[in-house]
Every structure is written in C-alpha cells, then in structure tokens.
KENUZA-380922 format. One record per residue: residue in three letters; x, y, z of N, C-alpha, C, CB in turn. Coordinates in steps of 0.001 Angstrom, whole numbers, plus 524288, in hexadecimal, padded with zeros to 5 digits. Glycine has a CB too. Example, Ala and Ser with C-alpha at 12.3 -4.5 7.8 and 13.67 -1.06 7.14 Angstrom:
<rs>
R   rest     n.x     n.y     n.z    ca.x    ca.y    ca.z     c.x     c.y     c.z    cb.x    cb.y    cb.z
R    Ala   83386   7E9C6   81E78   8300C   7EE6C   81E78   83390   7F31C   81E78   82C2C   7EE87   82356
R    Ser   83232   7F736   81BA8   83566   7FBDC   81BE4   83264   8001E   81EBE   83704   7FDAA   8165D
</rs>
This chain:
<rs>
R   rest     n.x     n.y     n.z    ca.x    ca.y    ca.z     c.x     c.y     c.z    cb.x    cb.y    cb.z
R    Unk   38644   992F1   73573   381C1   99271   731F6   3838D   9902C   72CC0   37F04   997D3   73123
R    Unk   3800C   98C81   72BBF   3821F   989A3   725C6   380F9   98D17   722BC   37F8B   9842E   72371
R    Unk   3833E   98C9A   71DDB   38395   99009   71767   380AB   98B8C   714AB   38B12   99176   713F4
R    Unk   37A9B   98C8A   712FC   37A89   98AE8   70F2D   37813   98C52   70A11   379C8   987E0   71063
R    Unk   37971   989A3   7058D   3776E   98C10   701FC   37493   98849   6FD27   37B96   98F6C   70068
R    Unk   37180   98A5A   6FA8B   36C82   9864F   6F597   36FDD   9858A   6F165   365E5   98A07   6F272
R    Unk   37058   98352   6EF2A   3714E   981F2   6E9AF   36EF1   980E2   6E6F5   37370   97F6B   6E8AF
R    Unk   36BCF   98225   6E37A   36777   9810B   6DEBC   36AAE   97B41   6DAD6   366B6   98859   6D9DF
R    Unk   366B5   976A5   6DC42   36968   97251   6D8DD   36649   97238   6D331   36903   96C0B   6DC0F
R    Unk   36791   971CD   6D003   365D4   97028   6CB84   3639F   96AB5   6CAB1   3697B   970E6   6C889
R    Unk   35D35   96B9E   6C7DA   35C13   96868   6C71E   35E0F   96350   6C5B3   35A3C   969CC   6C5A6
R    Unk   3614E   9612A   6C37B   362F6   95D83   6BFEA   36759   95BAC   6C40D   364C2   95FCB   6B9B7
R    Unk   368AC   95EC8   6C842   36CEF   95B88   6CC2C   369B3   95B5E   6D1B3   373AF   95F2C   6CD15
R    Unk   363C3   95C91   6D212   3608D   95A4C   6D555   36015   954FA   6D773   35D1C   95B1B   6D3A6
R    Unk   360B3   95154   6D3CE   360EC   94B12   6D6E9   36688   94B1B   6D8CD   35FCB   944F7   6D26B
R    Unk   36B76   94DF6   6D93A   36DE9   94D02   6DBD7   36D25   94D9B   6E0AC   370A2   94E34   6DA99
R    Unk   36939   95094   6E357   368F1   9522A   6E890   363CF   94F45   6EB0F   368B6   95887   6E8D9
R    Unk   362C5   94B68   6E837   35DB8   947AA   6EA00   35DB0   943C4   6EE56   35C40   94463   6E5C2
R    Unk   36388   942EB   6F080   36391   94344   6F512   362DB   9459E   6F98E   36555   942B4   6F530
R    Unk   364BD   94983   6F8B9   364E3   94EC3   6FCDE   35E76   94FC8   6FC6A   3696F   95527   6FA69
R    Unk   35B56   95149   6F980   354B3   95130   6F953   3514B   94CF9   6FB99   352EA   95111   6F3DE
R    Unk   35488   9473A   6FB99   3519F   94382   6FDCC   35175   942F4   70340   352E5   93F63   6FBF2
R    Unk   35471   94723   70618   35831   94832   70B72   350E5   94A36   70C8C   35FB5   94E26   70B9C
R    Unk   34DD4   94C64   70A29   3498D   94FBF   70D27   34471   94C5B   70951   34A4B   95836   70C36
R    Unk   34481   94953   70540   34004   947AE   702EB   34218   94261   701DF   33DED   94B08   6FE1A
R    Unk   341A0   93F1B   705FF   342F9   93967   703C2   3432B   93552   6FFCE   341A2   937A4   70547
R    Unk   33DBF   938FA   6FD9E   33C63   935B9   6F77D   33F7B   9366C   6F2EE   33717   93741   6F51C
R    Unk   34383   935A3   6F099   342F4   93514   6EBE3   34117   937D3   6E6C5   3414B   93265   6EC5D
R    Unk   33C90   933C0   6E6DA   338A3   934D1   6E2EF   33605   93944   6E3BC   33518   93103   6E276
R    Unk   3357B   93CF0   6E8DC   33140   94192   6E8D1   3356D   94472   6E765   32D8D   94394   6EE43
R    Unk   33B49   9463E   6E9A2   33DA0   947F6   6EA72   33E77   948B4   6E280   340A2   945A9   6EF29
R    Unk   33DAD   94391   6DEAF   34032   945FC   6D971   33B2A   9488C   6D729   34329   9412F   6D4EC
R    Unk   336F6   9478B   6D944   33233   94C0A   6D79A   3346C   950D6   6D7D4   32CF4   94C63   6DB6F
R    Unk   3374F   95327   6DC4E   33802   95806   6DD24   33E8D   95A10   6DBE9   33604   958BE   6E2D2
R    Unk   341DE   957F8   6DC8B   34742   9581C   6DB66   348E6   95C58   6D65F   348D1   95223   6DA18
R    Unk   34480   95B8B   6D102   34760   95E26   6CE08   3429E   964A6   6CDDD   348C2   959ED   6C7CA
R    Unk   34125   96419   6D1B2   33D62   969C5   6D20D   33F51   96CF8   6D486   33846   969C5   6D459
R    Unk   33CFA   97195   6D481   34082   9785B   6D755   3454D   979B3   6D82C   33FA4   979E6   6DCA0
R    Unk   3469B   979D0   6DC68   34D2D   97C4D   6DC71   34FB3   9793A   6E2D8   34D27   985A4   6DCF4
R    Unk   35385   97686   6E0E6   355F2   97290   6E4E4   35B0C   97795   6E50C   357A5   96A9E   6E23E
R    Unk   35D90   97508   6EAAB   36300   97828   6ECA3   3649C   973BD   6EFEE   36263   97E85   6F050
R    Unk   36A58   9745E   6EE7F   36DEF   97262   6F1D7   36E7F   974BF   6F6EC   3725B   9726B   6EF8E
R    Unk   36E1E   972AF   6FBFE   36D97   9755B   70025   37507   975FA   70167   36928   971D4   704D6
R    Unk   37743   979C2   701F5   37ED9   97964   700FF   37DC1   97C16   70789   383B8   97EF8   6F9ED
R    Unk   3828B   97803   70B3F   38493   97B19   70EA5   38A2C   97907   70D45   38248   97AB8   71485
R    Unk   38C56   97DA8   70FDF   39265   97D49   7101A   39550   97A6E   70AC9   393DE   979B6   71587
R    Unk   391CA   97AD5   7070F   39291   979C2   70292   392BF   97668   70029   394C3   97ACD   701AF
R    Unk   3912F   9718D   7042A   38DBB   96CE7   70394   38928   96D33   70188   38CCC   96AC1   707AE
R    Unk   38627   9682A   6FE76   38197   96771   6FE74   37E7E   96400   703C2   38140   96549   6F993
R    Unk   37863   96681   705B9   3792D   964E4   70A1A   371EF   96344   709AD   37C60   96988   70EC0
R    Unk   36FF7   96604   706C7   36B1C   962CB   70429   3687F   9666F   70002   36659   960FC   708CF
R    Unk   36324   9665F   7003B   361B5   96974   6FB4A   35D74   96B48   6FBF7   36189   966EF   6F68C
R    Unk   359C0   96F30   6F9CB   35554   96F53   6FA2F   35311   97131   6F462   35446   9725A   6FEBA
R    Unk   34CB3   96F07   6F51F   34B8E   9713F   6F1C1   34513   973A4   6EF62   34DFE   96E5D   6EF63
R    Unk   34405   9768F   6EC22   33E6B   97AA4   6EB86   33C30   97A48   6E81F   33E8D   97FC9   6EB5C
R    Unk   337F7   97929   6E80E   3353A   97865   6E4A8   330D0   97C37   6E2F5   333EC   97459   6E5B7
R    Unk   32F4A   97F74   6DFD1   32DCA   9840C   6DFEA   326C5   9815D   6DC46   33331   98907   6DC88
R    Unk   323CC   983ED   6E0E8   31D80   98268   6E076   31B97   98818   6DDA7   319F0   980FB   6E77F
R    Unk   3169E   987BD   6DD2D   31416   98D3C   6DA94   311B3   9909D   6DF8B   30E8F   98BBA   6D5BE
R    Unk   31264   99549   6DCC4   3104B   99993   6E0A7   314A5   99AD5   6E3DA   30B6E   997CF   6E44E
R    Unk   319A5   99CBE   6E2C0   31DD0   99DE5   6E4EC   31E6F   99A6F   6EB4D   31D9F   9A430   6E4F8
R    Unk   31EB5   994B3   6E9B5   32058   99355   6ED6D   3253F   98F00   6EC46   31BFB   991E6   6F038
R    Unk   327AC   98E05   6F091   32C26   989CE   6EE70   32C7E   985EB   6F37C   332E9   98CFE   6ECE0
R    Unk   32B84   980A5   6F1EA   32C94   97C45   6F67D   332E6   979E7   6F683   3282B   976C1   6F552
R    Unk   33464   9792A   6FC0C   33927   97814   6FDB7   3372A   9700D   6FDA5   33AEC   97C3F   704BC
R    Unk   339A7   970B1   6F8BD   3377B   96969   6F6B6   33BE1   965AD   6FBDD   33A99   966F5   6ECC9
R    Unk   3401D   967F2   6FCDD   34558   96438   6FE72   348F7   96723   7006F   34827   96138   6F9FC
R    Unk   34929   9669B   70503   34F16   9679A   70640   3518E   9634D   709C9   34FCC   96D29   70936
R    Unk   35575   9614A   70834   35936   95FE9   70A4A   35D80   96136   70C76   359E0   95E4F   708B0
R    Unk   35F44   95FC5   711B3   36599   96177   7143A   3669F   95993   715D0   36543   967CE   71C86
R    Unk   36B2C   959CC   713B9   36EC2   955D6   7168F   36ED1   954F9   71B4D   37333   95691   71608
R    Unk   36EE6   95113   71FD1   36DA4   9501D   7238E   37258   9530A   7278F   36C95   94A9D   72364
R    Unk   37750   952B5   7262D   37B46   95586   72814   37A13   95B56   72894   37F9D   9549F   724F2
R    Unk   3766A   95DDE   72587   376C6   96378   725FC   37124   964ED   726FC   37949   9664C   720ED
R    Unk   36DDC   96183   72A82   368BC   963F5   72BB5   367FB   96540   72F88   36511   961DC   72B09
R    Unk   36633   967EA   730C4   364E7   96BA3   73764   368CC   96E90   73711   36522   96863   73E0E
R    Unk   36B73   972D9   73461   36EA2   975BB   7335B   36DBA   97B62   73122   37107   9731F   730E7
R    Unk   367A2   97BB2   72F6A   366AE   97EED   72E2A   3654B   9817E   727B7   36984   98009   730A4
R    Unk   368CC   97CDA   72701   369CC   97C4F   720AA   36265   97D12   71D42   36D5F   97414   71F64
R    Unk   35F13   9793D   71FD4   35B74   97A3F   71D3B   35793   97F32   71CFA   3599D   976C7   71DFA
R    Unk   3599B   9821A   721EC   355C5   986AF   72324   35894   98A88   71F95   35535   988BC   729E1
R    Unk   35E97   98A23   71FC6   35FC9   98E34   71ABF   35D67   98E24   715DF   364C3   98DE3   71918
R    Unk   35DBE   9883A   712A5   35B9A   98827   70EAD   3573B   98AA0   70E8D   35B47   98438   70D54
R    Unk   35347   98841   71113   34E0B   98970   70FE7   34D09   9901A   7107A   34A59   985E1   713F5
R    Unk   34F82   9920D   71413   34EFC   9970F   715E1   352F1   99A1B   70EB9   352B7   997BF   71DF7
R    Unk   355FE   9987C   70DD6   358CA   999E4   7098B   35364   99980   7049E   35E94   99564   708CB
R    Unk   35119   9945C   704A7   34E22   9939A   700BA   347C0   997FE   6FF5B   34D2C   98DAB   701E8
R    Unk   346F6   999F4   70653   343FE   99D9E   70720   34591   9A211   702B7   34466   99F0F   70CCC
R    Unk   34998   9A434   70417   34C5B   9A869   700D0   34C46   9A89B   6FD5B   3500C   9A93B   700B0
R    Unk   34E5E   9A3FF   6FA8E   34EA1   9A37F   6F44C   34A14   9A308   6F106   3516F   99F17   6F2E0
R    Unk   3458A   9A060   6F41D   34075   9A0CE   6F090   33CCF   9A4A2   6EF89   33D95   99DD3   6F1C5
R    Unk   33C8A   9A738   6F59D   33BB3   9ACB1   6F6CF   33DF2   9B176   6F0F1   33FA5   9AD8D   6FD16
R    Unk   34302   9B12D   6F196   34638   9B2B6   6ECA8   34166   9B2BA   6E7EE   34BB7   9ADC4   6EB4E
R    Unk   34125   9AD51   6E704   33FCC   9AC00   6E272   339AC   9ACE3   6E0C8   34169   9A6ED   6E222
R    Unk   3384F   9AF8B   6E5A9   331DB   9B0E2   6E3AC   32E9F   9AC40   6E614   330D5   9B0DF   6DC22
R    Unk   32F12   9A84E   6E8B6   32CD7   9A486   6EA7F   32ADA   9A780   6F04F   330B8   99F5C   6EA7C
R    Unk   325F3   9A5D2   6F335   32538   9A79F   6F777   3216C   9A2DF   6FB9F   322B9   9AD2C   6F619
R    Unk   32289   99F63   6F9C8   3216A   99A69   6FDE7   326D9   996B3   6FCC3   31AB6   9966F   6FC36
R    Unk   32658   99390   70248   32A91   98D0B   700CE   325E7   98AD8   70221   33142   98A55   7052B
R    Unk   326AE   985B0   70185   324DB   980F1   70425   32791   97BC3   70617   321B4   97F75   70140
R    Unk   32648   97B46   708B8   32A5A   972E9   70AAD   3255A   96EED   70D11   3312F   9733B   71329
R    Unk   3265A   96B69   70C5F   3253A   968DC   70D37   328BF   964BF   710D3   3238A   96895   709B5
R    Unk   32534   9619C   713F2   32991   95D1D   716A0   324F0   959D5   71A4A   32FB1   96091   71B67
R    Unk   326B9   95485   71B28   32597   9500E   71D63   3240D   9516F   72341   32A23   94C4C   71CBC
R    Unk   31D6F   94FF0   7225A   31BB0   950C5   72825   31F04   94CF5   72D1D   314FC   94F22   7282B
R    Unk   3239C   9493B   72A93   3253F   94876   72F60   329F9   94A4C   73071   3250F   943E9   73088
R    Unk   32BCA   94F3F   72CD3   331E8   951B1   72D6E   32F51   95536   730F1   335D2   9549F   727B8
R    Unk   33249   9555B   7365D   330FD   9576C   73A50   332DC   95DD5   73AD9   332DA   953ED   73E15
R    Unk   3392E   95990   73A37   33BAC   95F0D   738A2   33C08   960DF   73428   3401F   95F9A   739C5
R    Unk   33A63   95FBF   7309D   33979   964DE   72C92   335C2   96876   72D3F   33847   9637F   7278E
R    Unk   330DC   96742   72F04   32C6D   9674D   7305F   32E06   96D3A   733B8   32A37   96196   73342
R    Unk   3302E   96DCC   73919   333C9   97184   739B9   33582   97579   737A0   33670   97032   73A08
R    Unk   33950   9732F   73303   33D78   9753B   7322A   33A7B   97AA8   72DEE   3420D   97075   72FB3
R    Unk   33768   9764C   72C29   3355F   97B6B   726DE   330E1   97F07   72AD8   330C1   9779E   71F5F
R    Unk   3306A   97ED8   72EB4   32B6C   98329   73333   32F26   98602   734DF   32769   98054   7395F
R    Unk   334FB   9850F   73674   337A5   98805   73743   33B65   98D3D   734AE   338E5   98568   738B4
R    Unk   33821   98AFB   72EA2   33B41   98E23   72CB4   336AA   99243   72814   3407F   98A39   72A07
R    Unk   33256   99144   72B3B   32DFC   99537   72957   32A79   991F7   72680   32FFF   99A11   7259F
R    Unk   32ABA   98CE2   724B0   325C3   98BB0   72358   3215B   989C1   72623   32636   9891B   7206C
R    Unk   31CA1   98AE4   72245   318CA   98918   72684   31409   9849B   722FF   31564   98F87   72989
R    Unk   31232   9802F   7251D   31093   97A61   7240E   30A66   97C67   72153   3104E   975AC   72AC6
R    Unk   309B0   97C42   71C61   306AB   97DA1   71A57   30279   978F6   71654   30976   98176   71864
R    Unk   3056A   974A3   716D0   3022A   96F6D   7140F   303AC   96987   716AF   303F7   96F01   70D0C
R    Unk   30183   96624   714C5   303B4   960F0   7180B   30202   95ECB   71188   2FFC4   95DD7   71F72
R    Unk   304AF   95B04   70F41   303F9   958A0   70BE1   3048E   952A8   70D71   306D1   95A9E   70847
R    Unk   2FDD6   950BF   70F31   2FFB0   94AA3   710BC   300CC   946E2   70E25   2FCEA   94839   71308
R    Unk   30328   9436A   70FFC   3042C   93E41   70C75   3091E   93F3E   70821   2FE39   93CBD   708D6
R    Unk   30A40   943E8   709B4   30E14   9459A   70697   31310   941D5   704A0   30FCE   949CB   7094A
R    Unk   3146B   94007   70725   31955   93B86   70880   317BC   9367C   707FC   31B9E   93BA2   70E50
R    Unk   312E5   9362A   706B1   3125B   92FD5   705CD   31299   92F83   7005C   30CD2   92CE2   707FB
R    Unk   313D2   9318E   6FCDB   3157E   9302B   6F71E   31A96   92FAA   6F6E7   31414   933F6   6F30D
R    Unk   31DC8   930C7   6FB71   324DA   92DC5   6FB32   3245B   927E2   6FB33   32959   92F3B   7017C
R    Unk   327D8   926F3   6F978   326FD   9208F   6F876   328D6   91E02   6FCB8   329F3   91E0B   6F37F
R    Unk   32CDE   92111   70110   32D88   91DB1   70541   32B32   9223E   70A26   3347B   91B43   705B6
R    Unk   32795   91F9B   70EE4   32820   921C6   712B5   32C01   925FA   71569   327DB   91EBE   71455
R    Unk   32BC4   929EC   71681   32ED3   92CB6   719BB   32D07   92F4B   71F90   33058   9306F   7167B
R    Unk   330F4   92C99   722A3   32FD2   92DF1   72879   33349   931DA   72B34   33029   9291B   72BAB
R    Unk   331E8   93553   72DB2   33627   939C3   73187   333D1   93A27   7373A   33647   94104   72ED3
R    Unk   33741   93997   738C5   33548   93A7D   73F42   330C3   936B7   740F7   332BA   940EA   7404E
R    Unk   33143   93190   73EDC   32C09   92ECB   73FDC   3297C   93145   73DA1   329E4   92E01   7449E
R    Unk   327E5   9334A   738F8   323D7   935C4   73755   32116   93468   73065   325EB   93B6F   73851
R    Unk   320AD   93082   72F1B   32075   92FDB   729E5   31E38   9366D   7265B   31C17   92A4E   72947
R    Unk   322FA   936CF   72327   32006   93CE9   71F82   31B39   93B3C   71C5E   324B6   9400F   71A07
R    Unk   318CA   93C68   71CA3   312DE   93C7B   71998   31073   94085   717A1   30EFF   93AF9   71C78
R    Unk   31134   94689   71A8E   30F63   94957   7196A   3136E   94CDD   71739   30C7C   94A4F   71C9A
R    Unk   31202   9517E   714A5   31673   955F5   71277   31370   95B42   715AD   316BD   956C6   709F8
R    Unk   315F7   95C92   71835   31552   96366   71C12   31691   966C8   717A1   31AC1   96528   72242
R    Unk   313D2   968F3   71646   316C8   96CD5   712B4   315D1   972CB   716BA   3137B   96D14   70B50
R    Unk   31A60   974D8   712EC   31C0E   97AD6   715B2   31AF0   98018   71593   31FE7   97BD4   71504
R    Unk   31BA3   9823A   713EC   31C9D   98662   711B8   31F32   98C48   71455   31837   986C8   70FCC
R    Unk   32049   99059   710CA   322C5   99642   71313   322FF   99A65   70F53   328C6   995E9   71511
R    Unk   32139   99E37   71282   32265   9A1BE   70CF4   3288C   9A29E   70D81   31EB7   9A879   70C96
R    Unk   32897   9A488   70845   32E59   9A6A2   7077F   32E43   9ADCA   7084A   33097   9A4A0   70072
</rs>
C-alpha cells in the first residue's frame, strides 16, 4: 500500500504547480481564475511530488474539490482515493459538512470514480465548457457539460 501524504502549498509558490493542475483542467486561463483561491496540497508519495489537489471553500459549510491532479505514472494506484478520502477527514475536522466536484460529462472515468467513492450527481451545468477557448474531447466525447457532485462529510 502506498504512503501518501498533503502538503499545504502557499499561495505565492502556487504557479509553480500550474502544470501539474493543467494535468485535470486544460485551460490555462480558467485554471488562473481559481489557482490563488482556498487551500492547494502537494499530493507526496514516497516523498516525491506526484500531483496536487485543491478546495475551494463555498458558503453554508461546504467545500468543492476544484482540482486534483496525479501524474500519469502514478494513477490507478489508489493514490487519488486516499487523498480525497484524507480530504473527507480534514474538512469534516474543520466544521465543514458537504464537498462538491465537479467534472466533464465526457470523463467517463471520473464520472465513476467520484460514485465510487460516495458521491452522488446532483446538477448538470450545460454549456459549461464552451467558454474554454479550445475544444476538449475524451473518449470521443466533446466536454460540454459539467456533472457536478456532491457528499456529505
């Protein structure tokens, strides 16, 4: 079983990891709307950096999972169900009692990934993806729409 663990990055060394964020939001430009908001972590296995995620905290004790990223070498490993399952904990902690995510009606497998791990599909935000400036396609599927999520904590 992998070890992994969050690292809280500081604002001001946030565009260093704007690669690793573009790994799950292709854009850029949406991606610096949100970059210097809530609380980003270094995703550390084996004491590597291996991607990041990050939260953005809405009203009414809830907090959305804006980004996570894993490196392509370390996905399907499990790595992301720790985080998120870790991130359960910590917000919980903090007095928060919803998450939320969002993701691309044509990420199949994310689509999955977040039902498997207790959330359940509570909005569709259409047209969502047509304000990126370039097309994005998965699985034959141009993203257009945003699934959003949700769970209690």
């Amino acid at each position: 079983m992998l070890e992994v663990q969050l690292k809280a990055i500081e604002t001001e060394k946030r565009n260093s990891f704007l690669d690793y964020l573009l790994l799950a939001d292709e854009s850029e430009e949406i991606v610096s709307e949100y970059i210097n908001d809530g609380e980003m972590f270094a995703i550390l296995c084996e004491g590597q950096i291996v991607g990041v995620a990050q939260f953005i905290f809405l009203q009414n004790g809830i907090v959305e999972l804006k980004n996570i990223a894993i490196i392509e070498d370390y996905r399907g490993k499990g790595i992301g169900k720790l985080v998120i399952n870790e991130s359960f904990d910590l917000y919980k902690m903090k007095g928060l009692n919803k998450m939320l995510v969002g993701t691309a009606n044509s990420s199949i497998a994310n689509i999955a990934f977040y039902q498997k791990l207790g959330f359940r599909m509570v909005e569709i935000k259409k047209n969502f993806f047509k304000k990126y400036p370039t097309p994005i396609y998965e699985n034959g599927i141009r993203a257009l729409d945003m699934v959003m999520f949700e769970r209690d904590l």
